[in-house]
Structures are given as structure tokens and as C-alpha cells.
C-alpha positions as CSV (number, residue, x, y, z in Angstrom):
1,X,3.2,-20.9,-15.5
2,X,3.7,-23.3,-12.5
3,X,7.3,-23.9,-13.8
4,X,7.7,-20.1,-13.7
5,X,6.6,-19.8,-10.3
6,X,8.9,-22.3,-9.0
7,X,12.0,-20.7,-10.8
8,X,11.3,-16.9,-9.4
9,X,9.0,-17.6,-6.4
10,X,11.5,-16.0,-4.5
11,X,13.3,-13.8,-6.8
12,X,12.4,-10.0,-6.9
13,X,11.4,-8.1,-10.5
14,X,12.3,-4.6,-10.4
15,X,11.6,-1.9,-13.2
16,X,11.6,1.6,-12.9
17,X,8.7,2.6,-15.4
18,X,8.0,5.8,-17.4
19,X,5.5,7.2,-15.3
20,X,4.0,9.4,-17.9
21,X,3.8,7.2,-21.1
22,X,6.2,9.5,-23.1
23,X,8.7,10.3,-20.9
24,X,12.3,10.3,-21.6
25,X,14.9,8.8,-19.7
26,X,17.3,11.5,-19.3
27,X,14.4,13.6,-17.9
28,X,15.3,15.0,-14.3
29,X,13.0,13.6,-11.3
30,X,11.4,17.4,-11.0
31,X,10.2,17.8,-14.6
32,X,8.8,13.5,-13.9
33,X,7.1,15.4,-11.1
34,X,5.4,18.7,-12.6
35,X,4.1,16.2,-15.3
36,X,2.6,13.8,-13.3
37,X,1.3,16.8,-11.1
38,X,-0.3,18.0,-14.3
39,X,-1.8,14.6,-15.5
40,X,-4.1,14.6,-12.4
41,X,-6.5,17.2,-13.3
42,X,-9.7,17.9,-11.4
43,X,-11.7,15.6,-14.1
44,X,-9.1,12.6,-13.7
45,X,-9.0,12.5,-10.2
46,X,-13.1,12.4,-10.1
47,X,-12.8,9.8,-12.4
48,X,-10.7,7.6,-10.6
49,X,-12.2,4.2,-9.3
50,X,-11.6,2.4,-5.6
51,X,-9.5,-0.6,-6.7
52,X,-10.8,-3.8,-5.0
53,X,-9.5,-6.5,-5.4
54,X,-11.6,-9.9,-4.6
55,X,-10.2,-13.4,-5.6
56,X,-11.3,-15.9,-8.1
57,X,-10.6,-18.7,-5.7
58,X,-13.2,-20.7,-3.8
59,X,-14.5,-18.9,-0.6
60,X,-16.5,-22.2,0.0
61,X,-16.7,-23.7,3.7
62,X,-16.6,-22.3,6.9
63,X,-14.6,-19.1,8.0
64,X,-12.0,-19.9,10.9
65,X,-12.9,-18.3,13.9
66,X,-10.0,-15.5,14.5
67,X,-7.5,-16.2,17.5
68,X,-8.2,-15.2,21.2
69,X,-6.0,-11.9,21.0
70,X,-3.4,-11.5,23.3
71,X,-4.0,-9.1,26.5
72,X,-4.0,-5.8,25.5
73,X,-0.8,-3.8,26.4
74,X,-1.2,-0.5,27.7
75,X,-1.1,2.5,24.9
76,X,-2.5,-0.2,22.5
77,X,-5.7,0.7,20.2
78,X,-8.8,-0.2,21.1
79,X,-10.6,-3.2,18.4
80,X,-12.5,-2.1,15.8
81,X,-13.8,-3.6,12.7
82,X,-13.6,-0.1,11.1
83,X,-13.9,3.6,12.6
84,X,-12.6,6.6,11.4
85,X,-8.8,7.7,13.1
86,X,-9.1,10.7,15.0
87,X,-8.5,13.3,13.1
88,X,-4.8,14.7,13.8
89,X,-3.7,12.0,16.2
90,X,-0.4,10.6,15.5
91,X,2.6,10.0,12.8
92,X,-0.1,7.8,11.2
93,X,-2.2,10.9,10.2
94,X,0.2,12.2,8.6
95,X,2.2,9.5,7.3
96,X,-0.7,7.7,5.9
97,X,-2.2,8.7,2.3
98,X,-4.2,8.1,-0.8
99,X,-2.6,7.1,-4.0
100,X,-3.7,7.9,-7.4
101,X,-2.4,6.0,-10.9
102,X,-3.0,5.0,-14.4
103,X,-3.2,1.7,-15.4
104,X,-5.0,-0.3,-18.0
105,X,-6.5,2.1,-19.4
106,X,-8.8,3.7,-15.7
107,X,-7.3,5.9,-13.0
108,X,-7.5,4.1,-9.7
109,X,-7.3,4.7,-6.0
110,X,-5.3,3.2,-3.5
111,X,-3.4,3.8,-0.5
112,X,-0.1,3.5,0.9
113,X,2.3,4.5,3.9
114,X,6.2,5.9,4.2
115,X,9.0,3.5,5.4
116,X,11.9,3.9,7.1
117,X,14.6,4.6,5.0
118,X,17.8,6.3,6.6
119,X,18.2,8.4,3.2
120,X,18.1,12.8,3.3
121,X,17.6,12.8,-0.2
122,X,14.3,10.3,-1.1
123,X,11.9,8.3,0.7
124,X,10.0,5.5,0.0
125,X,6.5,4.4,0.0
126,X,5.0,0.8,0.7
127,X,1.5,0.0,-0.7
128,X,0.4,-3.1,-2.3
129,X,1.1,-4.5,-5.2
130,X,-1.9,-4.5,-7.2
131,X,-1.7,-0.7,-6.7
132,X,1.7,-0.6,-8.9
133,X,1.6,-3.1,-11.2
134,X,-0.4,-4.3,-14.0
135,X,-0.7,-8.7,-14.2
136,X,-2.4,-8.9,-17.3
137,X,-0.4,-6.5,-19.5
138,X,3.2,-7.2,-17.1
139,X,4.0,-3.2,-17.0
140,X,3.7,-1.0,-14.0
141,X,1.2,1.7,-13.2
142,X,1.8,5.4,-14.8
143,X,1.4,8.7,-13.3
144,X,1.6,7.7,-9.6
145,X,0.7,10.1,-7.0
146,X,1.2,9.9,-3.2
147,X,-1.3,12.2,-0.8
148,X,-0.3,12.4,2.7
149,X,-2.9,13.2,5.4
150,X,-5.5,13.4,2.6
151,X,-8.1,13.6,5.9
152,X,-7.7,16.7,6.8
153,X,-8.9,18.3,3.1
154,X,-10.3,15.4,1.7
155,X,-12.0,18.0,-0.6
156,X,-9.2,17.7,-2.9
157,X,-9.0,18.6,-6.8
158,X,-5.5,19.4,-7.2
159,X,-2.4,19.2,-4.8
160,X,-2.4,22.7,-4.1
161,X,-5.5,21.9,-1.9
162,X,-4.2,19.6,0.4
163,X,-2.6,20.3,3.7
164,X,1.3,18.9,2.6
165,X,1.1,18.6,-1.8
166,X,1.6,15.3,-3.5
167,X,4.8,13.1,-4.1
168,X,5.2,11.4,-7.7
169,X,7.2,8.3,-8.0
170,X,10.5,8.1,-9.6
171,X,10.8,4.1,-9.4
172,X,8.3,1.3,-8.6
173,X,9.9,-2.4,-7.1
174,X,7.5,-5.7,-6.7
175,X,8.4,-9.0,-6.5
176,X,8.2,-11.6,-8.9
177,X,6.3,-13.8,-7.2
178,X,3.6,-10.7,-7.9
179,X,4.6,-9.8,-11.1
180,X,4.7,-13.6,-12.9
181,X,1.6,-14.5,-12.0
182,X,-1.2,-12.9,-14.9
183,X,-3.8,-12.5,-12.4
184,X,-4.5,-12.5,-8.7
185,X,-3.9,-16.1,-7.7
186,X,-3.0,-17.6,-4.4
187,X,0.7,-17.0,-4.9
188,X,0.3,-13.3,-6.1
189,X,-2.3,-12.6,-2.6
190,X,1.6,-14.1,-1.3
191,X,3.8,-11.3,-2.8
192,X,1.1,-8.2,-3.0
193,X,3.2,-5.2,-2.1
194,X,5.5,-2.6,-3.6
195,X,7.3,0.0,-2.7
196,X,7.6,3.6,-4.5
197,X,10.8,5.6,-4.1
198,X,9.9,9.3,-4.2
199,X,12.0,12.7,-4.6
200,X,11.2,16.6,-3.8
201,X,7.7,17.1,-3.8
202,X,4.8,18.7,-1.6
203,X,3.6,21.8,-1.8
204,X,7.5,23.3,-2.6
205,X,7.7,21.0,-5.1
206,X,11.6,20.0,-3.6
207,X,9.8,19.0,0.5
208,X,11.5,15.6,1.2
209,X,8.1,13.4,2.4
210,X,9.3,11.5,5.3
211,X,11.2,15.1,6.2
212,X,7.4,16.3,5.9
213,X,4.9,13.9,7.6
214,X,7.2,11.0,9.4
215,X,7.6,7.5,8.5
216,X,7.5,4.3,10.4
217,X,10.2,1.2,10.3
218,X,9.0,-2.4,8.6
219,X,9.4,-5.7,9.9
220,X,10.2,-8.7,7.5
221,X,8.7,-11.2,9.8
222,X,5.9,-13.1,9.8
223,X,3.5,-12.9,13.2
224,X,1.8,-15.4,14.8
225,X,-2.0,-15.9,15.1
226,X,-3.5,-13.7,18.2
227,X,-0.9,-10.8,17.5
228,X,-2.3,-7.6,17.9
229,X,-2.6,-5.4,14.7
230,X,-4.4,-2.1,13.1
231,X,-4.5,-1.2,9.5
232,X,-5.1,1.4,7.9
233,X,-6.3,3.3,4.9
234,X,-8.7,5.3,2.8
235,X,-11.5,3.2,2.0
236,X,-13.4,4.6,-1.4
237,X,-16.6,2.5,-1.9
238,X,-19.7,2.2,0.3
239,X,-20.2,1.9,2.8
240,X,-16.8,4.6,2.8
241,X,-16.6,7.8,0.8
242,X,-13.4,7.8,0.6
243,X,-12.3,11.0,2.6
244,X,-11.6,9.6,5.9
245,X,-8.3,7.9,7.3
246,X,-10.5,4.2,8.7
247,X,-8.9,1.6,11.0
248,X,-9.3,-1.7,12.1
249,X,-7.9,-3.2,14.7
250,X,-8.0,-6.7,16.2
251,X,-6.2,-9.9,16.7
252,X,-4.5,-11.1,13.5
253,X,-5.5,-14.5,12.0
254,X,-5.0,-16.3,8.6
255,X,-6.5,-16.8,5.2
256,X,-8.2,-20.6,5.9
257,X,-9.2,-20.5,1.7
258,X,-5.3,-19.7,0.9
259,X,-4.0,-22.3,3.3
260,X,-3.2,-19.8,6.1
261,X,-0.8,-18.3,3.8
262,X,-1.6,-14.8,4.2
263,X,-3.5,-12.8,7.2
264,X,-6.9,-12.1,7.9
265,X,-7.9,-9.3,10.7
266,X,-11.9,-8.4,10.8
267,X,-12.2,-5.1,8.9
268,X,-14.7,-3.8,7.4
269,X,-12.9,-1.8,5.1
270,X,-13.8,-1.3,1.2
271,X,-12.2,-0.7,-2.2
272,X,-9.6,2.4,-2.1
273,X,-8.2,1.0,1.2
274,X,-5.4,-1.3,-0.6
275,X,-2.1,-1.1,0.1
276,X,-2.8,0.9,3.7
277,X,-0.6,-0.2,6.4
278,X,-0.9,-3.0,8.9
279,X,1.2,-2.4,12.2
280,X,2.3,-4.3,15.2
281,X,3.0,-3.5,18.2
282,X,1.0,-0.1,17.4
283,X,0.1,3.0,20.2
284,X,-2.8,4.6,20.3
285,X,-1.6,7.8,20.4
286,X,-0.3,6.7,16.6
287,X,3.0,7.6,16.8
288,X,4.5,3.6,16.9
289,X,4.6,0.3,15.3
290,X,5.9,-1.5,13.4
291,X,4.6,-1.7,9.3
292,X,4.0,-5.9,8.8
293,X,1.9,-6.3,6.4
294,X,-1.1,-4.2,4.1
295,X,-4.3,-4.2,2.7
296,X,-4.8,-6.6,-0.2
297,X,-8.0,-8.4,-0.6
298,X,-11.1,-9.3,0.3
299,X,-14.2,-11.9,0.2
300,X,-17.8,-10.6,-0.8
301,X,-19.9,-11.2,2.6
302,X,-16.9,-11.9,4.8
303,X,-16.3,-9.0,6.9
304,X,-12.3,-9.6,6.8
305,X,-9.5,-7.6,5.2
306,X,-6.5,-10.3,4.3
307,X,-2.8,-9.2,3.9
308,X,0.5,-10.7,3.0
309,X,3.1,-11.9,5.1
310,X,6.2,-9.8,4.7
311,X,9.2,-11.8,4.9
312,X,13.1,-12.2,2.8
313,X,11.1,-11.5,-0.6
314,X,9.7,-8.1,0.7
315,X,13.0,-7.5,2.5
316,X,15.0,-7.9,-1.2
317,X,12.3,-5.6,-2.5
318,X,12.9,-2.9,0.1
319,X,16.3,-3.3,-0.3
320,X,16.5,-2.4,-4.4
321,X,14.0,0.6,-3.5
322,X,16.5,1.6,-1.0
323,X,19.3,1.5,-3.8
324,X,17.2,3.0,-6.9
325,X,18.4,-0.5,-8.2
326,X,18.1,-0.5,-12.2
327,X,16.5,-3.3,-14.0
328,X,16.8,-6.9,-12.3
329,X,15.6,-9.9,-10.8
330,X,17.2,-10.1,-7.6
331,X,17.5,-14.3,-6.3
């Protein structure tokens, strides 16, 4: 396994999954989507779990205090360690969702955002990478679903409920440094997100999604401690119900029990909120920043939320979602 990680640390694995089990290849993206549309009936989509993810590694020691954050700029967010966004304020309303998938067997909950792109014709969704692909079996999740501004009718059965439909995805890209690892280890908390290209969707069934709600550019760069940063996302277990668009937001610090390898921010946030965006240089009228990292995981009785640092390896990943790339590992 070590071997393995040293060869493709920084290489890129990208499939592009049936996202129904059965499906064929030569299917067209709509039929991919009426399927998956129909997969998620009211009964699945009660069924479907929070996903939390909480590491096997020591959390022994003492925490590391967070970084005096810098001044606060004017326009910024105020700190929180977890409130709910107003509702209606801002691109991030919109262009933040819920996603829903199969995988090993359950039907889970995540959540994701929707990236720059430059493309008329698809648009792309980051979310973490634990929300798209399956260690222990090495296949990607089926029958994923994207709900934008699942806040404002979070009373939802079926996609006809909500205020914009649901997006399916067509492909799914992670990186290898997720993928080789068979369980969530201190290099996979490295490498934890994924993108999602998606097609026509929504309530037409053909609505372009970042046409629809917005979407926000991504910086492959890493930040330093005391940055100011707010995620985001759609936390599913208690103290969270799951309905609301939370935030946090705070000054951005590092994982002390992975090295400083990946970021910390105090958050109070729960299972379901995975994958939700973290932004710099972020407004408070929600409208800018700058997507730098997501949700990933978190420590029982620490009240921290811990991301990757996006850098060259998420920038290759992007960049074969941008493409539709076929079957690879990118260098």
C-alpha cells in the first residue's frame, strides 16, 4: 500500500461510472437522468443516512489553538461556529445543495457546490470525495443526485418539490491519492474531493445548473493559517435536521493530528454537511469567494470541521471534469 501511495500520490484516477447499476453505455445523458430521477423515490430518499466521516487515527493530545484571524474586511461574514444562512441571501443559496447516492449497499447524504466552468453545455459540481467514491469496494457511487437551494423546500420527496429540480451526474473524477487508499487514512483526509459533471436537468429536465442557480470560481492554492473562511452545507444529524443551509465561519487553522496537513475552522457542523464548500475571500451578502477547500471530517468532542488543501492534484481533477476525460490516471 505505501509503495502504491508513493507511485500515484500525485496522479489523478478518473472513471466515469454507471450511475444506475445496469446502465448501458450508449445510453444518452437524459434517459441516465429520468433513471436516476426515478431511483430516488420518496421511501429511498427517507432512507438515506448523513454520511460522517470521523478518522481512525489518534485524536490524542492537545488541540492547537486556532490562529488570531486576520482584521475583518468590510462585506466579510461575521464568525460563527454554526448558524443557519439567511434564507435567500446570495449565489450561495442557490448554488449550494444536498446530494443524494448509492453506495455500498445504503443511500447517503452529502453536499456539494457548482464550479466555475466556462462551458454552455454542462456544469460541474465539487463535493468531497467520500461522497463519490467507495474505498473499500474501489467503485464510485450510483444514482447521484444534486439539489440546489434544498432550503427553501426542504420538505422534499421528489424533485418536482423543490424550488429548481435535481441534476444527475454523467461522470465522477477523484484523485488517486483518494481512491488508492482502502479506507480513510491521513493521505485520503489529503485528496477528499470530487467533482461531478452534470447535463440538462431541473425541473425542465434540459435547465443547464450553473445557467440556473450560479456558480463560484475555485482556487488551487493552499492558505495560510489566520485566513478568513466560511463553509457551508447541509448538516443531517443532531444537533441538525438536515433542512437548513448552516455556516461557519472563522479563521482557518490546521489538522495538529494529521501533521497540519489539512485545515481545521471551528464548526459545529454534523454528518450530511460533507463535501459543502469552504470559501475565501467570501461577502456577506453571499455573492463572492472563492471555493478552497470542503467539508471532510471530523473528531468526536472537538467542535472542528477539517478540510483538504486544494492544490495541482485537485487542479488535474478539475481539469479531466472540465474535458469529460475517459478512463485515466492523469501524472
Amino acid at each position: 500500500m505505501r509503495r502504491s501511495i508513493a507511485l500515484f500520490a500525485a496522479a489523478l484516477l478518473l472513471l466515469v461510472p454507471s450511475l444506475v447499476g445496469t446502465a448501458n453505455a450508449a445510453d444518452s445523458s437524459r434517459a441516465r437522468h429520468d433513471r436516476v430521477i426515478a431511483f430516488w423515490t420518496p421511501e429511498r430518499i427517507r432512507a438515506a443516512k448523513p454520511l460522517d466521516i470521523r478518522p481512525a487515527w489518534s485524536t490524542r493530545g492537545a488541540v492547537q489553538p486556532l490562529a488570531k484571524p486576520a482584521p475583518q474586511q468590510p462585506g466579510s461574514v461575521a464568525s460563527t461556529t454554526g448558524r443557519q444562512w439567511p434564507n435567500g441571501t446570495g449565489k450561495i443559496y442557490r448554488a449550494t445543495g444536498k446530494v443524494l447516492f448509492a453506495m455500498n449497499g445504503g443511500y447517503w447524504i452529502c453536499s456539494g457546490s457548482v464550479v466555475n466552468d466556462g462551458d454552455a453545455t454542462r456544469a460541474i459540481v465539487l463535493t468531497a470525495g467520500h461522497c463519490a467514491f467507495d474505498q473499500a469496494n474501489h467503485v464510485f457511487a450510483t444514482n447521484w443526485l444534486f439539489i440546489p437551494e434544498f432550503d427553501s423546500h426542504p420538505d422534499l420527496w421528489n424533485c418536482t418539490n423543490t424550488t429548481y429540480g435535481c441534476w444527475t451526474a454523467d461522470s465522477l473524477y477523484v484523485s488517486a491519492g483518494f481512491a488508492n487508499q482502502t479506507g480513510f487514512s491521513t493521505t485520503a483526509a489529503q485528496y477528499d474531493w470530487a467533482f461531478a459533471v452534470v447535463h440538462g436537468g431541473g425541473l425542465s429536465g434540459t435547465a443547464q445548473l450553473d445557467a440556473t442557480v450560479g456558480s463560484f470560481p475555485i482556487a488551487f492554492q493552499s492558505f495560510s493559517s489566520g485566513t478568513s473562511i466560511a463553509a457551508f452545507g447541509y448538516p443531517a444529524a443532531p444537533p441538525y435536521e438536515g433542512s437548513q443551509l448552516v455556516y461557519c465561519a472563522g479563521s482557518l487553522g490546521t489538522d495538529s493530528f494529521n501533521l497540519g496537513r489539512t485545515y481545521r475552522l471551528g464548526c459545529d457542523m454534523t454528518g450530511g454537511a460533507s463535501g459543502g464548500p469552504w470559501l475565501t475571500s467570501f461577502t456577506s451578502d453571499g455573492n463572492n469567494g472563492r471555493l478552497s477547500s470542503v467539508n471532510s471530517y471530523r473528531y468526536s468532542g472537538i467542535n472542528s470541521m477539517y478540510g483538504p488543501k486544494f492544490n495541482s492534484g485537485t487542479q488535474a481533477a478539475y481539469n479531466n471534469a472540465t474535458t469529460e476525460s475517459a478512463t485515466t490516471i492523469v501524472p
